[in-house]
C-alpha positions in Angstrom: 90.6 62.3 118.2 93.2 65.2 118.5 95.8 62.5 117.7 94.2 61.7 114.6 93.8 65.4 113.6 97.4 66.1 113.8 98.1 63.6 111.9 95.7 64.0 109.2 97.6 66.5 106.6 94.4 66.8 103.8 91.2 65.2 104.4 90.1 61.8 101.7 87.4 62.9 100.5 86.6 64.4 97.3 83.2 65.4 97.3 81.9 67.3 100.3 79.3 64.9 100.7 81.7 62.0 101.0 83.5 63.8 104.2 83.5 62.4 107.8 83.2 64.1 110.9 86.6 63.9 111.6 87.3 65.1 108.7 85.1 67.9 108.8 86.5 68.4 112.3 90.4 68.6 111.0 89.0 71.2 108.6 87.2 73.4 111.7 90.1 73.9 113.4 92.1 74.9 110.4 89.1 77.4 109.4 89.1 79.1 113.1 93.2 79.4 112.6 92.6 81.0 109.5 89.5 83.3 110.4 91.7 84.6 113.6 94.4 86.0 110.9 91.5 87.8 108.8 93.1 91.3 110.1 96.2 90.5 108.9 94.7 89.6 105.4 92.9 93.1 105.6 95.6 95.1 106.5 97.7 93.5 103.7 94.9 94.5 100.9 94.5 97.5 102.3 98.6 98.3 101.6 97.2 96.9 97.8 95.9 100.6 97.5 98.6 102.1 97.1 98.5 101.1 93.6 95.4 101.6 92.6 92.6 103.7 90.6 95.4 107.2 89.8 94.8 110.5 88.8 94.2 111.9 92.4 96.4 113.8 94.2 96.0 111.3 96.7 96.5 107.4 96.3 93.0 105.1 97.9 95.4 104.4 100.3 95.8 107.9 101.7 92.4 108.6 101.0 91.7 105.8 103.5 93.7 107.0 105.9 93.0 110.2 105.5 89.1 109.3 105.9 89.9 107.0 108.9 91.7 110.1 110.3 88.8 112.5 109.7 86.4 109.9 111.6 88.9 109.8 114.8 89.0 113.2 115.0 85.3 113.8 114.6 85.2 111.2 117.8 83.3 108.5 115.7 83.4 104.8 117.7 85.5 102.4 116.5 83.2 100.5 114.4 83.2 104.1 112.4 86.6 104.5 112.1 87.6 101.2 110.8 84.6 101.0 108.5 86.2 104.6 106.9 89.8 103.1 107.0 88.2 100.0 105.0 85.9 101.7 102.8 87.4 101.3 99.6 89.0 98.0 100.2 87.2 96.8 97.0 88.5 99.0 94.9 91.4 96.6 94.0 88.8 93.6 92.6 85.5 95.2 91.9 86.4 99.2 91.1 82.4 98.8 89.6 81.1 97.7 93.4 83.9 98.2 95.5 81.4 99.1 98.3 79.6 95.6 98.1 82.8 94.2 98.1 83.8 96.5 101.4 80.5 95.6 102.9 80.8 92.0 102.7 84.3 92.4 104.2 83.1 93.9 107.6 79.3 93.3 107.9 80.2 90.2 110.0 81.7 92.3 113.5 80.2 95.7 112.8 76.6 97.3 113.9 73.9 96.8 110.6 74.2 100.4 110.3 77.4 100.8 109.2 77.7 98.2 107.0 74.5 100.1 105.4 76.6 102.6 104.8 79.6 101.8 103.6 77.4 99.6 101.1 75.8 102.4 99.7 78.6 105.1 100.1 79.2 105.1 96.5 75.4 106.3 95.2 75.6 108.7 98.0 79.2 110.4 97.0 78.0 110.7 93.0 75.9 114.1 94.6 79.6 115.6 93.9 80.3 114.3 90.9 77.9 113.2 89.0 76.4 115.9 87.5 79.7 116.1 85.5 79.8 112.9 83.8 76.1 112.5 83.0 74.5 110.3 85.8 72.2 111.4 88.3 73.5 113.2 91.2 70.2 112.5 93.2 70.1 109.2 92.9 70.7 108.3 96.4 67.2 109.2 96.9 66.0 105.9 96.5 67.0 105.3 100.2 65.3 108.0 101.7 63.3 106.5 103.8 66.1 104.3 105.0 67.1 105.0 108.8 70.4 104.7 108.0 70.0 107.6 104.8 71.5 110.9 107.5 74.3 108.3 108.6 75.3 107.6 104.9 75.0 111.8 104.0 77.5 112.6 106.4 79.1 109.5 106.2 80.4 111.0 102.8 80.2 114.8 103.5 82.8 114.8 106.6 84.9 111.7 105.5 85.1 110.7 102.3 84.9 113.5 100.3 87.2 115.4 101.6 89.8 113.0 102.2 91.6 113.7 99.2 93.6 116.1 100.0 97.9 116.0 99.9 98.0 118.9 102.7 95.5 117.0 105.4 97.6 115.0 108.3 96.4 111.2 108.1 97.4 108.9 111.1 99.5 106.3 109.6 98.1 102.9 109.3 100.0 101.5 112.7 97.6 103.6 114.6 94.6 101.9 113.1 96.2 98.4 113.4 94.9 97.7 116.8 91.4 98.6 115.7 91.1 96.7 113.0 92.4 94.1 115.0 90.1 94.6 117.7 87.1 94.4 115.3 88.1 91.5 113.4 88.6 89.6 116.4 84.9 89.6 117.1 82.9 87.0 116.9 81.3 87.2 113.4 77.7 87.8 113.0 77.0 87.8 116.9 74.6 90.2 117.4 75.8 92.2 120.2 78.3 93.0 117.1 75.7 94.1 114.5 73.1 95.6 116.6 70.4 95.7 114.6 68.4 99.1 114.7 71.3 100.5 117.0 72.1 104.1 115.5 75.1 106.4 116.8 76.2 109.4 115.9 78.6 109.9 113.3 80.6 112.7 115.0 80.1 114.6 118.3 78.4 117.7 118.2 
């Protein structure tokens, strides 16, 4: 069998349906290699923001380090701090839902809350903006009731607002590294990982 899967450089078949279990086998063990380098990947598109949405003073990718660097200090867990650092990841592909596109990156290996969050985070920042450009600043109301609507307020009040600032000391991206690492290397969607109805604190008070 493992013979035969050396071997084997592409699988036969060309409709899924046609495929044999060794085939489908090969193909497993070439998925897990690639799944275990998904940090790297990350890390990579996170560097992509340096050249993205302009006319801050900041680039998205100082603005996510900056945020990251904000959530550290506030003493947020490690699923906190990486979802800050990763926030905007989307912004590259999807500027119109970069936080779905976030979301889907991490939900796999990080608690249901805050993927929540960082799948909402953009209705909740417009309370800062949006009264300018002739949206609804209130809009995040529709959540209210959510559990996870407090965690998504300061989510954006302590982090991501104010991470735009030239004069703020980020943590450079090598610090994070491990972090990301260490998340990513979960196993996705167990659910010691996502934790559903698990809530902690933001910050320490």
């Amino acid at each position: 069998m493992l013979d035969d899967q050396t071997e084997m450089k592409t699988v036969n078949f060309i409709q899924m349906k046609d495929g044999t279990k060794e085939e489908y086998e090969f193909l497993d063990v070439l998925e897990e290699e690639f799944v275990a380098k998904t940090a790297d990947r990350v890390l990579k598109a996170l560097e992509g923001l340096k050249h993205s949405i302009s006319g801050y003073k900041v680039t998205r990718y100082d603005h996510s380090l900056q945020s990251a660097t904000l959530a550290y200090r506030d003493g947020a867990d490690i699923d906190w701090v990486v979802a800050a650092l990763l926030h905007d990841i989307g912004d590259e592909l999807a500027p119109c839902n970069h936080d779905s596109i976030a979301e889907a990156v991490i939900k796999p290996y990080v608690r249901e809350e805050v993927s929540w969050v960082i799948r909402h985070h953009g209705i909740f920042q417009m309370v800062y903006y949006a009264h300018h450009v002739g949206k609804d600043p209130e809009a995040r109301q529709k959540y209210k009731d959510s559990p996870h609507y407090q965690a998504a307020v300061d989510f954006c009040e302590r982090w991501d607002q104010r991470a735009f600032d030239p004069d703020l000391e980020q943590l450079p991206l090598s610090f994070f590294e491990p972090m990301v690492h260490e998340v990513f290397g979960r196993e996705a969607w167990a659910e010691e990982n996502l934790k559903p109805g698990v809530q902690v604190p933001l910050y320490k008070t």
